[in-house]
PDB file as gemmi writes it, atoms N, CA and C in Angstrom:
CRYST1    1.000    1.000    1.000  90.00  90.00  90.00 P 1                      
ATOM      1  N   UNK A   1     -88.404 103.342 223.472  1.00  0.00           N  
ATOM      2  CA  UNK A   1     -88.609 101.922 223.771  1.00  0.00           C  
ATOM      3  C   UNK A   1     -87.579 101.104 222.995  1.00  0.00           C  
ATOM      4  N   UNK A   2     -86.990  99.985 223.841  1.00  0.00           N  
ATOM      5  CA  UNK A   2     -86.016  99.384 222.916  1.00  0.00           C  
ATOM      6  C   UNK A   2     -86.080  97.865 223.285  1.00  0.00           C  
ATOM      7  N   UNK A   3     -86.160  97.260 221.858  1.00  0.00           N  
ATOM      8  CA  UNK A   3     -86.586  95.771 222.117  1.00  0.00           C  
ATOM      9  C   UNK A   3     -85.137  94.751 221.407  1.00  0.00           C  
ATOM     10  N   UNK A   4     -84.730  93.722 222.450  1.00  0.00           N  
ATOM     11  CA  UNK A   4     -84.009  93.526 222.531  1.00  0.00           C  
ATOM     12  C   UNK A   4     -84.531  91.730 222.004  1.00  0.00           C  
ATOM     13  N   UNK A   5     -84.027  91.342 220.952  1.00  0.00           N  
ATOM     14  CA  UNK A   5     -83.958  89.631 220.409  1.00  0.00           C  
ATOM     15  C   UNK A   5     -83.175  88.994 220.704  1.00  0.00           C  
ATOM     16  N   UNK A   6     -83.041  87.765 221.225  1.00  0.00           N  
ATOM     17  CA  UNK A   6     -82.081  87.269 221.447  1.00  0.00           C  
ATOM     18  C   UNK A   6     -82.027  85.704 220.152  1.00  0.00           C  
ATOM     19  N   UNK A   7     -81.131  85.022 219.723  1.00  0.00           N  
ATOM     20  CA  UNK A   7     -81.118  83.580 219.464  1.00  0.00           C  
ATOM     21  C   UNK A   7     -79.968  83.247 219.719  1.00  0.00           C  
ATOM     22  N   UNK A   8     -79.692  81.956 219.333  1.00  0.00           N  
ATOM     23  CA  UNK A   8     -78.990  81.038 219.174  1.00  0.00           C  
ATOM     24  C   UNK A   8     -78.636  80.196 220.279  1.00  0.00           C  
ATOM     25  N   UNK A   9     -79.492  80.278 221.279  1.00  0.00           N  
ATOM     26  CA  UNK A   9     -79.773  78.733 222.676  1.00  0.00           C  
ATOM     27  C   UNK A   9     -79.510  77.621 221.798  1.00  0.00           C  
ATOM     28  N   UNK A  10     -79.789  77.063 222.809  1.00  0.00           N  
ATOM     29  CA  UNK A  10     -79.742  75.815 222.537  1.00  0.00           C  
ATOM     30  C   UNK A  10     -78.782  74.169 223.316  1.00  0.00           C  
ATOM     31  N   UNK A  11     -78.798  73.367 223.134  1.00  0.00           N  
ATOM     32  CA  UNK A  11     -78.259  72.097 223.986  1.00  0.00           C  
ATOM     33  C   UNK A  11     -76.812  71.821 222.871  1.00  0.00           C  
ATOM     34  N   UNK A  12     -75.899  71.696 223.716  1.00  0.00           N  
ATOM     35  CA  UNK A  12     -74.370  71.205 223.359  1.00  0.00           C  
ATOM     36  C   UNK A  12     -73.730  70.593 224.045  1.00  0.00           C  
ATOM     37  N   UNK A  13     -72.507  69.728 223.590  1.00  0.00           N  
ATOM     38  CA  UNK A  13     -72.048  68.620 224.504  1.00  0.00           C  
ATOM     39  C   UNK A  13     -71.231  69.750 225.129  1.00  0.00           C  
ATOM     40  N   UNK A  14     -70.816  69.628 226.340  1.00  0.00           N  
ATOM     41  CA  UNK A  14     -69.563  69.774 227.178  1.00  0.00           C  
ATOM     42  C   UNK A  14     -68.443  69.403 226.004  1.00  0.00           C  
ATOM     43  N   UNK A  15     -67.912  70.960 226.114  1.00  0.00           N  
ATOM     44  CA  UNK A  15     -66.370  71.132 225.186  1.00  0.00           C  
ATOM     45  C   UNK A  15     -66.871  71.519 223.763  1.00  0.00           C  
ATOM     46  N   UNK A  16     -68.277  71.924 223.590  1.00  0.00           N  
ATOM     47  CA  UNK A  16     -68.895  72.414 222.275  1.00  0.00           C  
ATOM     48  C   UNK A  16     -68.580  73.860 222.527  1.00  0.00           C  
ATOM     49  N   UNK A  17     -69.255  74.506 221.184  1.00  0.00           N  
ATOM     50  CA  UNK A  17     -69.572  75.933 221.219  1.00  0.00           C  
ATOM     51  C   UNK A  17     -70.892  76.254 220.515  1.00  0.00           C  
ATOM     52  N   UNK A  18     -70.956  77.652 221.238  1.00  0.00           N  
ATOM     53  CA  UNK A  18     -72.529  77.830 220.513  1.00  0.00           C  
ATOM     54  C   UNK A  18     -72.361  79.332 220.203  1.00  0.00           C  
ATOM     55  N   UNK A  19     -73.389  80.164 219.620  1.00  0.00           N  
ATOM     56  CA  UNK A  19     -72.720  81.818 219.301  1.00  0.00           C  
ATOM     57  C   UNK A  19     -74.155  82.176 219.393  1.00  0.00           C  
ATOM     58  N   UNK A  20     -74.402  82.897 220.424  1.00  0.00           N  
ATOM     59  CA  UNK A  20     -75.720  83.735 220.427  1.00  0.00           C  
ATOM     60  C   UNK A  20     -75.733  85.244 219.672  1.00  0.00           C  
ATOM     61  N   UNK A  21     -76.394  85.380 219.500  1.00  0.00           N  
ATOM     62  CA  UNK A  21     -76.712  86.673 218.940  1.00  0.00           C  
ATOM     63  C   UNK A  21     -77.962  87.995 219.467  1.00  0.00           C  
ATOM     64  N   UNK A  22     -77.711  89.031 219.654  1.00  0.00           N  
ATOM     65  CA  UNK A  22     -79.110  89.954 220.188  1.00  0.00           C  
ATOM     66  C   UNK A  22     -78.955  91.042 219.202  1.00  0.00           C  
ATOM     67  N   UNK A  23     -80.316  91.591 218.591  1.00  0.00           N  
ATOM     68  CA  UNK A  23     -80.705  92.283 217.777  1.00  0.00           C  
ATOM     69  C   UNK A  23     -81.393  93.510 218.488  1.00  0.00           C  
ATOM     70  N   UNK A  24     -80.604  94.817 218.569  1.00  0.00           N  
ATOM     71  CA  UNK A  24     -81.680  95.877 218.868  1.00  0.00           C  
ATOM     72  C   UNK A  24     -82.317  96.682 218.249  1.00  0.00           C  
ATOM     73  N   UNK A  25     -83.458  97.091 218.339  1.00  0.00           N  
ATOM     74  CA  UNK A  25     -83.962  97.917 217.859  1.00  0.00           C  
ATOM     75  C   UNK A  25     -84.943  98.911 218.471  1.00  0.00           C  
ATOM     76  N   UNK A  26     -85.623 100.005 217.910  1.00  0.00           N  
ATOM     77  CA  UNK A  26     -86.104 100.913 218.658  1.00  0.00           C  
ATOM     78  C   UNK A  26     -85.425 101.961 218.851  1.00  0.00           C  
ATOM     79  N   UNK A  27     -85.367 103.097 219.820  1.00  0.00           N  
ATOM     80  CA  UNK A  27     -85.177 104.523 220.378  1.00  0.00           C  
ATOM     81  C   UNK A  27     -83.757 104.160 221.497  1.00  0.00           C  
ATOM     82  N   UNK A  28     -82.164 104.605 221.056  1.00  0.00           N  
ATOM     83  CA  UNK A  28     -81.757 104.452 222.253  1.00  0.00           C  
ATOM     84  C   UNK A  28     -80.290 105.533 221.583  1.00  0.00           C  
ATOM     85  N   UNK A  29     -79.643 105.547 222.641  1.00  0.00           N  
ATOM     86  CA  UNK A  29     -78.647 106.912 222.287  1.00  0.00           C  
ATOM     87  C   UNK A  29     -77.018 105.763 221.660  1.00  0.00           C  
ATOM     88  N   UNK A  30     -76.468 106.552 220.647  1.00  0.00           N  
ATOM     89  CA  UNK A  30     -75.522 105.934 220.302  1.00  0.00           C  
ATOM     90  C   UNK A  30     -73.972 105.488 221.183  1.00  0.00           C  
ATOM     91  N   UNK A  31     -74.387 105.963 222.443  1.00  0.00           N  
ATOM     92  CA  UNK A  31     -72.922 105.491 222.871  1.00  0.00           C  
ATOM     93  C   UNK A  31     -73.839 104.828 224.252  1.00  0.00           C  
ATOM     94  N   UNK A  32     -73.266 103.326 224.266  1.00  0.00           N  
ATOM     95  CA  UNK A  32     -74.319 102.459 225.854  1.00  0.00           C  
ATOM     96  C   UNK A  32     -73.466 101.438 225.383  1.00  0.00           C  
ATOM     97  N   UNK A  33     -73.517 100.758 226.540  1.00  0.00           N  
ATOM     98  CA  UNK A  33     -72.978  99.464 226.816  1.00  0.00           C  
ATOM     99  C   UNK A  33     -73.832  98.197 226.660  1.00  0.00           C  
ATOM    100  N   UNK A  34     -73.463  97.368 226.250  1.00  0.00           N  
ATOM    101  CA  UNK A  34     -74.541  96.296 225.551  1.00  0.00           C  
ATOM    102  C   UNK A  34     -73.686  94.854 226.284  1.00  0.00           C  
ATOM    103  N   UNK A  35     -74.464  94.700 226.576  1.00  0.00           N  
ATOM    104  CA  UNK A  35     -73.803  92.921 227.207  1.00  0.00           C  
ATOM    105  C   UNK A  35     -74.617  91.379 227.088  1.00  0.00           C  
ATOM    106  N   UNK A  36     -74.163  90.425 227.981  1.00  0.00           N  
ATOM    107  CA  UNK A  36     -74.755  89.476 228.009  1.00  0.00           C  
ATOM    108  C   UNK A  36     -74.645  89.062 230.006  1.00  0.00           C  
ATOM    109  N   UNK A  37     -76.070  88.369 230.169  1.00  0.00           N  
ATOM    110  CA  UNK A  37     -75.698  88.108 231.379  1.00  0.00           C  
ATOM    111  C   UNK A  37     -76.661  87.026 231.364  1.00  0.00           C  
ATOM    112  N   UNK A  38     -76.364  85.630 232.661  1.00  0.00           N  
ATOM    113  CA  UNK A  38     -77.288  84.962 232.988  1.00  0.00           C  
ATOM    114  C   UNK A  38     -77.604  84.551 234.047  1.00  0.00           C  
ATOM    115  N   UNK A  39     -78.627  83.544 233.856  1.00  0.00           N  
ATOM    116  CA  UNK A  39     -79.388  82.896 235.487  1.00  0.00           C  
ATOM    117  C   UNK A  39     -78.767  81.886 235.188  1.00  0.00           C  
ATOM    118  N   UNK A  40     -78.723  81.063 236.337  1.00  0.00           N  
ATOM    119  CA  UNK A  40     -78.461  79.353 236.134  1.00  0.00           C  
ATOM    120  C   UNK A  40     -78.844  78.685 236.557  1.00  0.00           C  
ATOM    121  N   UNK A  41     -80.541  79.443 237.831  1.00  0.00           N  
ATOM    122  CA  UNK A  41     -80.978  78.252 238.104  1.00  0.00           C  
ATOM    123  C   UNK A  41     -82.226  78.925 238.742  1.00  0.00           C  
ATOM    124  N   UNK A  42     -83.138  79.085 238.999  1.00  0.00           N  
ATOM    125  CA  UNK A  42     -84.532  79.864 239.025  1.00  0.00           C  
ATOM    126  C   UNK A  42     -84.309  80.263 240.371  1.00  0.00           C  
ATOM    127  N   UNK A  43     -84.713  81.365 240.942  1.00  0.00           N  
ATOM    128  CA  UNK A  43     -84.428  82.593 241.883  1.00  0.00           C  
ATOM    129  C   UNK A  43     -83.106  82.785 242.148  1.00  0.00           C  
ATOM    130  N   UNK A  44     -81.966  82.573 241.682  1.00  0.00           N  
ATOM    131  CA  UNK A  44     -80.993  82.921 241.578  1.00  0.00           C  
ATOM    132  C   UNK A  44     -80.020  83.994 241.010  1.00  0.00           C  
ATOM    133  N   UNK A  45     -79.667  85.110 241.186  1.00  0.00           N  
ATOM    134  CA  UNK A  45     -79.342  85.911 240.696  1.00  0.00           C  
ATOM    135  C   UNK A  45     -78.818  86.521 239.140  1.00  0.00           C  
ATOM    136  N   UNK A  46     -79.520  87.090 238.528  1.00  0.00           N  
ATOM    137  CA  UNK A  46     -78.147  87.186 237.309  1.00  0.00           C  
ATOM    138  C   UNK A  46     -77.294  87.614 237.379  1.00  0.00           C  
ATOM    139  N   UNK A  47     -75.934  87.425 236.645  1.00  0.00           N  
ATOM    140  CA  UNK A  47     -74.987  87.815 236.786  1.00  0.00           C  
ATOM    141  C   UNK A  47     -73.811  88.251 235.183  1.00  0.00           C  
ATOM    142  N   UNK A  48     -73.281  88.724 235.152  1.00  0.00           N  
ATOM    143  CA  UNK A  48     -72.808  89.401 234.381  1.00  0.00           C  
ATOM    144  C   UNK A  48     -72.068  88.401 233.312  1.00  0.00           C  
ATOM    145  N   UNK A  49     -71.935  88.210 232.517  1.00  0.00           N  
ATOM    146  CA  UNK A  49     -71.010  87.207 232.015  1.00  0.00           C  
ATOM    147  C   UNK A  49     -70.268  88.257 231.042  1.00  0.00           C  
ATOM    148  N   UNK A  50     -70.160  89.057 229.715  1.00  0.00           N  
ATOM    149  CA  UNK A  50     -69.227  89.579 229.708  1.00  0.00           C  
ATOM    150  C   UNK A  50     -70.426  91.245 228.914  1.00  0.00           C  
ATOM    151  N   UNK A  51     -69.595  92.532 228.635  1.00  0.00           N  
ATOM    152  CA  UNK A  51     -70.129  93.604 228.496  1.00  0.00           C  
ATOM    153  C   UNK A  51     -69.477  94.072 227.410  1.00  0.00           C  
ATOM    154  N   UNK A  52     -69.637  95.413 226.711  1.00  0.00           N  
ATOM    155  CA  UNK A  52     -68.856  95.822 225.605  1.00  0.00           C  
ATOM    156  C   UNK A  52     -69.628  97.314 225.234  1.00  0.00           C  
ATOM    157  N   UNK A  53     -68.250  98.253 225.646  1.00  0.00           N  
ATOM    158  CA  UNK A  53     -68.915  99.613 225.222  1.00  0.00           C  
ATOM    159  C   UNK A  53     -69.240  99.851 223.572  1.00  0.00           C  
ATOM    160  N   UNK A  54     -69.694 100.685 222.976  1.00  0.00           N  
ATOM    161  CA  UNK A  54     -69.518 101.208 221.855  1.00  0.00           C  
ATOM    162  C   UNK A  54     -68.157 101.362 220.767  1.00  0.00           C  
ATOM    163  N   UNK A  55     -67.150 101.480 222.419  1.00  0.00           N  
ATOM    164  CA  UNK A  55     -65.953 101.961 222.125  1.00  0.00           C  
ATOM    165  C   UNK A  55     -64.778 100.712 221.530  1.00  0.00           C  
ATOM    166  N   UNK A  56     -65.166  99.535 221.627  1.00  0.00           N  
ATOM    167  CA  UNK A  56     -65.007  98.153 221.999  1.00  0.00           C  
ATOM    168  C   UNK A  56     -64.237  97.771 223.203  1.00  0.00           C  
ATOM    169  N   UNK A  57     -63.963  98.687 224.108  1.00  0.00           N  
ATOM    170  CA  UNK A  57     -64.201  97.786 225.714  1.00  0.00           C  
ATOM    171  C   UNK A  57     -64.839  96.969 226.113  1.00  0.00           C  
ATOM    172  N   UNK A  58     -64.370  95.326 226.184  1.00  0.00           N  
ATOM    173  CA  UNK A  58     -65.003  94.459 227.026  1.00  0.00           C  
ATOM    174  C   UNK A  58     -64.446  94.212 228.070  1.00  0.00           C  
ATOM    175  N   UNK A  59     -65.310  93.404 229.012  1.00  0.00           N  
ATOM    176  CA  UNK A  59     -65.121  92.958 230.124  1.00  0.00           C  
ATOM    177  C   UNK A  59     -66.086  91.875 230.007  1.00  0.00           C  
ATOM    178  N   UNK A  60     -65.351  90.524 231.141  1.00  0.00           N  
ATOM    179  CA  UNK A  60     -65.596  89.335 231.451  1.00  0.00           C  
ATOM    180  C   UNK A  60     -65.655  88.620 232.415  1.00  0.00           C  
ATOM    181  N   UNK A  61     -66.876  88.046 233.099  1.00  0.00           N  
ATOM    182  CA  UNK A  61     -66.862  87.031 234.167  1.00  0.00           C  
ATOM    183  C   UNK A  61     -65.509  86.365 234.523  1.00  0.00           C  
ATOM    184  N   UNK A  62     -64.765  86.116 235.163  1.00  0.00           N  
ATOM    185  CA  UNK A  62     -63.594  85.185 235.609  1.00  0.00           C  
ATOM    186  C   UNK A  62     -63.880  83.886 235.474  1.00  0.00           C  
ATOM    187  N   UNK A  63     -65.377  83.439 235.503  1.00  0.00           N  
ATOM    188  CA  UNK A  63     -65.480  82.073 234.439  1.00  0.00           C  
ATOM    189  C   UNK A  63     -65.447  81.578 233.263  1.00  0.00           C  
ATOM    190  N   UNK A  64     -65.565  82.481 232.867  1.00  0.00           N  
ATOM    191  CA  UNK A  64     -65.930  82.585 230.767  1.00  0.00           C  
ATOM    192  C   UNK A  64     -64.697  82.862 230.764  1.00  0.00           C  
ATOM    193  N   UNK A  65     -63.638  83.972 231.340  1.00  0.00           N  
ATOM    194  CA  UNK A  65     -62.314  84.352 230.526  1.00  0.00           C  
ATOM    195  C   UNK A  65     -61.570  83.196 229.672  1.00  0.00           C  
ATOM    196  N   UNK A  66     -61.136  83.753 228.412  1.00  0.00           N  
ATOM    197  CA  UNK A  66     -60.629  82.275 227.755  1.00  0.00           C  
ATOM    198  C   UNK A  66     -61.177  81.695 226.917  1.00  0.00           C  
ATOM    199  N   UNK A  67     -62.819  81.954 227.232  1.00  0.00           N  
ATOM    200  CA  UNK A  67     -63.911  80.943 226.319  1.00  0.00           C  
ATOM    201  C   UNK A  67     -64.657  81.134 225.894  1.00  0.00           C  
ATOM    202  N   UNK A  68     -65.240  82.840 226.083  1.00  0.00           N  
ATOM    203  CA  UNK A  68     -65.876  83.524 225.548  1.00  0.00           C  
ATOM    204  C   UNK A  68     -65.277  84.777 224.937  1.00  0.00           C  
ATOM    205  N   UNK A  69     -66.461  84.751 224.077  1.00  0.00           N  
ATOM    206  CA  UNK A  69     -66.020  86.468 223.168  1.00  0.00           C  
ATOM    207  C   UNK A  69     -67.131  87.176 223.218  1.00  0.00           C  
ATOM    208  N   UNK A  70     -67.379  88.471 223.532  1.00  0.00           N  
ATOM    209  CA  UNK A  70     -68.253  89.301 223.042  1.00  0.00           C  
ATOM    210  C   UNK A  70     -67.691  90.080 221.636  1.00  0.00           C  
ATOM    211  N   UNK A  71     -68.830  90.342 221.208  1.00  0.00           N  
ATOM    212  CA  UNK A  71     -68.099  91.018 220.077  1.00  0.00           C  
ATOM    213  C   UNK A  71     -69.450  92.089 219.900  1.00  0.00           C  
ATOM    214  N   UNK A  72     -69.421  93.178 218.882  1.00  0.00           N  
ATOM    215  CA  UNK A  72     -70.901  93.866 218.050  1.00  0.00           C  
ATOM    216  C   UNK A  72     -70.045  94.195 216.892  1.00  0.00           C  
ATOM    217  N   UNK A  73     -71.479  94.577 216.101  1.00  0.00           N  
ATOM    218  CA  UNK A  73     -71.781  95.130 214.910  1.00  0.00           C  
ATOM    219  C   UNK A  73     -72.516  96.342 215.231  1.00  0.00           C  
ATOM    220  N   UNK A  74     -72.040  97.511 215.150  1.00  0.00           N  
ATOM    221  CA  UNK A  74     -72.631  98.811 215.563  1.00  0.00           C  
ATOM    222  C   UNK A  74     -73.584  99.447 214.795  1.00  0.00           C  
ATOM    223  N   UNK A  75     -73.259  99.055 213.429  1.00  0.00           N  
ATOM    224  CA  UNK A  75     -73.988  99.421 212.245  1.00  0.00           C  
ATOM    225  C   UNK A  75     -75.049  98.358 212.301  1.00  0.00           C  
ATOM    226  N   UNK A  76     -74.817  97.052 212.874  1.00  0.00           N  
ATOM    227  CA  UNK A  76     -76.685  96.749 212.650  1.00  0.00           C  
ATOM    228  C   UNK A  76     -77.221  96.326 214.049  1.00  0.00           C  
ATOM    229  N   UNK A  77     -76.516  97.304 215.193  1.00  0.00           N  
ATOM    230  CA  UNK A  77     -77.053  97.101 216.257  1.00  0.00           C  
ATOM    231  C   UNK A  77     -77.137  96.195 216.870  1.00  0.00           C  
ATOM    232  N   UNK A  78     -76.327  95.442 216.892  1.00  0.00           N  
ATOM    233  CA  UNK A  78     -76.223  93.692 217.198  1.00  0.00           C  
ATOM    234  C   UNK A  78     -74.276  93.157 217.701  1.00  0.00           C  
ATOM    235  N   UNK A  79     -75.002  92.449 219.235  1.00  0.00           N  
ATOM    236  CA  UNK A  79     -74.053  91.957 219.826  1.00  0.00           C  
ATOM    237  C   UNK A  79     -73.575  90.203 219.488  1.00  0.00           C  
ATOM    238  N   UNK A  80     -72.882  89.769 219.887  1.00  0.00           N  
ATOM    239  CA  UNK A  80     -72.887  88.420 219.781  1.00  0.00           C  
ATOM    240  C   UNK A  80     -72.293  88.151 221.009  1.00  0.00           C  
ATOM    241  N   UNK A  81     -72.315  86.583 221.662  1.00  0.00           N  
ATOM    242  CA  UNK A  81     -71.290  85.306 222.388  1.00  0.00           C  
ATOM    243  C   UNK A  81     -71.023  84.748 221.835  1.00  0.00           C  
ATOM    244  N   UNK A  82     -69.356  84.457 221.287  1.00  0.00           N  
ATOM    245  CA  UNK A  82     -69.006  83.243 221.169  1.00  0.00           C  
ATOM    246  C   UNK A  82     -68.575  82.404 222.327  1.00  0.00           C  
ATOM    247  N   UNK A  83     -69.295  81.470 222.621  1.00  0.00           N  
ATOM    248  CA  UNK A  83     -68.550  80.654 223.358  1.00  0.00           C  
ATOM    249  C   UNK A  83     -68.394  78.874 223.128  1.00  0.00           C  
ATOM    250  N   UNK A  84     -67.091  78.952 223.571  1.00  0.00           N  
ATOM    251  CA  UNK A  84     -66.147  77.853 223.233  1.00  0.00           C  
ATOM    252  C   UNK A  84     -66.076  77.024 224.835  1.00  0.00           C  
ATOM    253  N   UNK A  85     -65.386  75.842 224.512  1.00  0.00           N  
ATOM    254  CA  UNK A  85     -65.313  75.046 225.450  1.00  0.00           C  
ATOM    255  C   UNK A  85     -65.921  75.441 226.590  1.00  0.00           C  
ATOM    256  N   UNK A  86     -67.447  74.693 226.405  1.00  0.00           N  
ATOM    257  CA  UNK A  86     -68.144  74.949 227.291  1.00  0.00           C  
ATOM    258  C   UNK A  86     -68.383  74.117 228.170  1.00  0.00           C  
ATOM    259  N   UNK A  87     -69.007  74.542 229.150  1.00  0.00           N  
ATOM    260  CA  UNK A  87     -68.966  73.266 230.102  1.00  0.00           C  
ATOM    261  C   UNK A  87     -70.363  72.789 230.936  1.00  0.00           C  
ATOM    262  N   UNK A  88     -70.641  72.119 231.918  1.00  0.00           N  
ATOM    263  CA  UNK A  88     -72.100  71.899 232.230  1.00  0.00           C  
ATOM    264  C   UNK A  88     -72.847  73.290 232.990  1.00  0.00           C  
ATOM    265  N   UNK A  89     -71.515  74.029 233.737  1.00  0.00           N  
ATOM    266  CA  UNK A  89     -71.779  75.209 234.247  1.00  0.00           C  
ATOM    267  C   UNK A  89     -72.594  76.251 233.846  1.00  0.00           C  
ATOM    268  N   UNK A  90     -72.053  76.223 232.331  1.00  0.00           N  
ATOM    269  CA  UNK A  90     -72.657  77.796 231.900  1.00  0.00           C  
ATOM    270  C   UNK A  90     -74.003  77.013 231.404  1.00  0.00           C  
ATOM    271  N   UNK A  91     -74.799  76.168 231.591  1.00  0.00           N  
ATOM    272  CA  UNK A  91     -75.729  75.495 231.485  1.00  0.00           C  
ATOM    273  C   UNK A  91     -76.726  77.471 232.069  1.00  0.00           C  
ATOM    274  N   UNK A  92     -77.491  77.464 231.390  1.00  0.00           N  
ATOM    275  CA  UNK A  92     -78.339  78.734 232.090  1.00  0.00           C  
ATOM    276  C   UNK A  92     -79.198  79.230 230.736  1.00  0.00           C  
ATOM    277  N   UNK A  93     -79.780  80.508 231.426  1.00  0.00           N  
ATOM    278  CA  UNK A  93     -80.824  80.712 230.793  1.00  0.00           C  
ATOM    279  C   UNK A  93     -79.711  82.562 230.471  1.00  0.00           C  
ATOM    280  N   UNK A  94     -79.472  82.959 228.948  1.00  0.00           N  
ATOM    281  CA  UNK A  94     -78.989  83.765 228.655  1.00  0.00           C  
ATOM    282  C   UNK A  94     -79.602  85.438 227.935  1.00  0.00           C  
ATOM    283  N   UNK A  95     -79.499  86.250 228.940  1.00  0.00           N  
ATOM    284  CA  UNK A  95     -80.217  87.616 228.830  1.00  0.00           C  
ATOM    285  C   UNK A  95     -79.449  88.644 228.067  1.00  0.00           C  
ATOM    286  N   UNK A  96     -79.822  89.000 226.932  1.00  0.00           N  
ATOM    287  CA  UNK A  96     -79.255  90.222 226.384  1.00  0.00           C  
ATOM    288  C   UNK A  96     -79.663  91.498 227.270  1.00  0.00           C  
ATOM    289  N   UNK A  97     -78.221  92.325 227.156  1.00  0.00           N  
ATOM    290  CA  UNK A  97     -78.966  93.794 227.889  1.00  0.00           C  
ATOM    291  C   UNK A  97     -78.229  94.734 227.640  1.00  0.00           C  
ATOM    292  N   UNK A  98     -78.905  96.178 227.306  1.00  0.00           N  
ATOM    293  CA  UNK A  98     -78.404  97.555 227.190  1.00  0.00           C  
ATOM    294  C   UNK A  98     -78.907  98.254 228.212  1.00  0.00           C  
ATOM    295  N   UNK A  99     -77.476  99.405 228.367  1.00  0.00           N  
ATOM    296  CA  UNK A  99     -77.593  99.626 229.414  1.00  0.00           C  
ATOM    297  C   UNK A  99     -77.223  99.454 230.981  1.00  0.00           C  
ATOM    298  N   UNK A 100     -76.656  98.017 230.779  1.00  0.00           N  
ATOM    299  CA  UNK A 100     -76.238  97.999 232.331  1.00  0.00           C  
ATOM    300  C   UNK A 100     -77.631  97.449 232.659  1.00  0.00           C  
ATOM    301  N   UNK A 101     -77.331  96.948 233.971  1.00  0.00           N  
ATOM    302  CA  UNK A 101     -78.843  96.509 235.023  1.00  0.00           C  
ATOM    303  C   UNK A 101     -79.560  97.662 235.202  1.00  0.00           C  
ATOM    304  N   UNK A 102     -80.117  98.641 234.885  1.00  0.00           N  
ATOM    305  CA  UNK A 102     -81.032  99.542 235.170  1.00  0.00           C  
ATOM    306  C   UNK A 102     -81.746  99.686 233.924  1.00  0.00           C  
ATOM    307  N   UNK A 103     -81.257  98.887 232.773  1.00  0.00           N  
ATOM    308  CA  UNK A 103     -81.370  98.990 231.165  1.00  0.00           C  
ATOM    309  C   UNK A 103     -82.511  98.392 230.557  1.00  0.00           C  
ATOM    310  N   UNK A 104     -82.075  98.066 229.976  1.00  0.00           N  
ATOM    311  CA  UNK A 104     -83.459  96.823 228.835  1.00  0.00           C  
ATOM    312  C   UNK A 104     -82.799  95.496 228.712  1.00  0.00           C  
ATOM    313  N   UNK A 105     -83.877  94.740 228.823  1.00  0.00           N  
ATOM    314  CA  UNK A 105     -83.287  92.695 228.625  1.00  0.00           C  
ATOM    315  C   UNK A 105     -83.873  92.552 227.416  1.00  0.00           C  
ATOM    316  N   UNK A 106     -83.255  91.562 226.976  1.00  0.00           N  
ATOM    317  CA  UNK A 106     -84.570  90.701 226.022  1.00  0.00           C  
ATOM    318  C   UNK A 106     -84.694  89.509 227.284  1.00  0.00           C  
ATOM    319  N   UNK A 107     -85.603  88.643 226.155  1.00  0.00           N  
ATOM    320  CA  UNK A 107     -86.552  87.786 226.804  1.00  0.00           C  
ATOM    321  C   UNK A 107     -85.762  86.615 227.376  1.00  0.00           C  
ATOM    322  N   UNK A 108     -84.290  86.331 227.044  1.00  0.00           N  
ATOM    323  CA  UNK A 108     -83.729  85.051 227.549  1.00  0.00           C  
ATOM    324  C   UNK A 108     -83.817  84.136 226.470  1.00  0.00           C  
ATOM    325  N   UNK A 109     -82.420  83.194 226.520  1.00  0.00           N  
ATOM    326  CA  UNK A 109     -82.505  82.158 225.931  1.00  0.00           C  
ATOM    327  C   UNK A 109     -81.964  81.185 226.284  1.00  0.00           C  
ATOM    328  N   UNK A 110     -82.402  80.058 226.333  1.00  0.00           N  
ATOM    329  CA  UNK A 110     -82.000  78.817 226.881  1.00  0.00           C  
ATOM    330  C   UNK A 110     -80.335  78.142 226.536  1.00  0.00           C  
ATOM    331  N   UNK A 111     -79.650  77.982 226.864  1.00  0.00           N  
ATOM    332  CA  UNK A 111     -78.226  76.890 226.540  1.00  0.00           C  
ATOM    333  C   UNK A 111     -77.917  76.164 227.783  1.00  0.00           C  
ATOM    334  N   UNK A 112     -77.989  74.728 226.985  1.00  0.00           N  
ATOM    335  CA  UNK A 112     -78.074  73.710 228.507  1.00  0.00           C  
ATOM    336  C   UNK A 112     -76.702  72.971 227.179  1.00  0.00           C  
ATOM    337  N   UNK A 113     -75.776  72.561 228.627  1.00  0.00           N  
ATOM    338  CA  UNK A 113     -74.416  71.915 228.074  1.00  0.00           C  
ATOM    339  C   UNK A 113     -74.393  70.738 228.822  1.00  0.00           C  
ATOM    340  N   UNK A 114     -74.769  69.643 228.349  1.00  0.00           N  
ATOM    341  CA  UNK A 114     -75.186  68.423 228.655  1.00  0.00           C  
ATOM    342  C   UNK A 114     -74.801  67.260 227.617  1.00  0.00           C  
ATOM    343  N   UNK A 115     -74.322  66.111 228.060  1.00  0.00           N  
ATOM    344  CA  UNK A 115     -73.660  65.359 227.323  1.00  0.00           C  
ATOM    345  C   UNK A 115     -75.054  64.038 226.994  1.00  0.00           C  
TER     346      UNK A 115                                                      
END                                                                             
């Protein structure tokens, strides 16, 4: 079982930044892919915003490129977003996940970019 925390939501002006963070813990094998993905608007799909193997391979939405960072800490099991110049867009509700979509979420966290 693997439980996935998320923080650092929250409301920022357009052209702010904010840096989320997800904490795992529990039962899971040392080499998986850990990402971030979100909704942006209720029954609407999630979608990938950026990923990061073990190996530090990332990959990135074609919207975020530029303005986001994924990054981890392997040793304490923990991913981050930085993201920079943000805009009203990435306004959404933000899901940690291992695994890929067949994986584990955490619970979501809110970042609304609103002036």
């Amino acid at each position: 079982q693997v439980q996935l925390v998320e923080s650092g939501g929250g409301l920022v002006q357009p052209g702010g930044s904010l840096k989320l963070s997800c904490a795992a813990s529990g039962s899971f094998r040392a080499v998986y892919v850990m990402g971030w993905y979100r909704r942006q608007a209720p029954g609407k799909q999630r979608e990938l915003v950026a990923d990061i193997i073990s190996g530090g391979r990332t990959r990135y939405a074609d919207s975020v490129k530029g303005r986001f960072t994924v990054s981890r800490d392997n040793a304490k099991n923990t991913i981050y977003l930085q993201m920079n110049s943000l805009k009203p867009e990435d306004t959404a509700v933000y899901y940690c996940n291992m695994g890929g979509t067949g994986g584990s979420w955490g619970q979501g966290t809110q970042v609304t970019v609103s002036s």
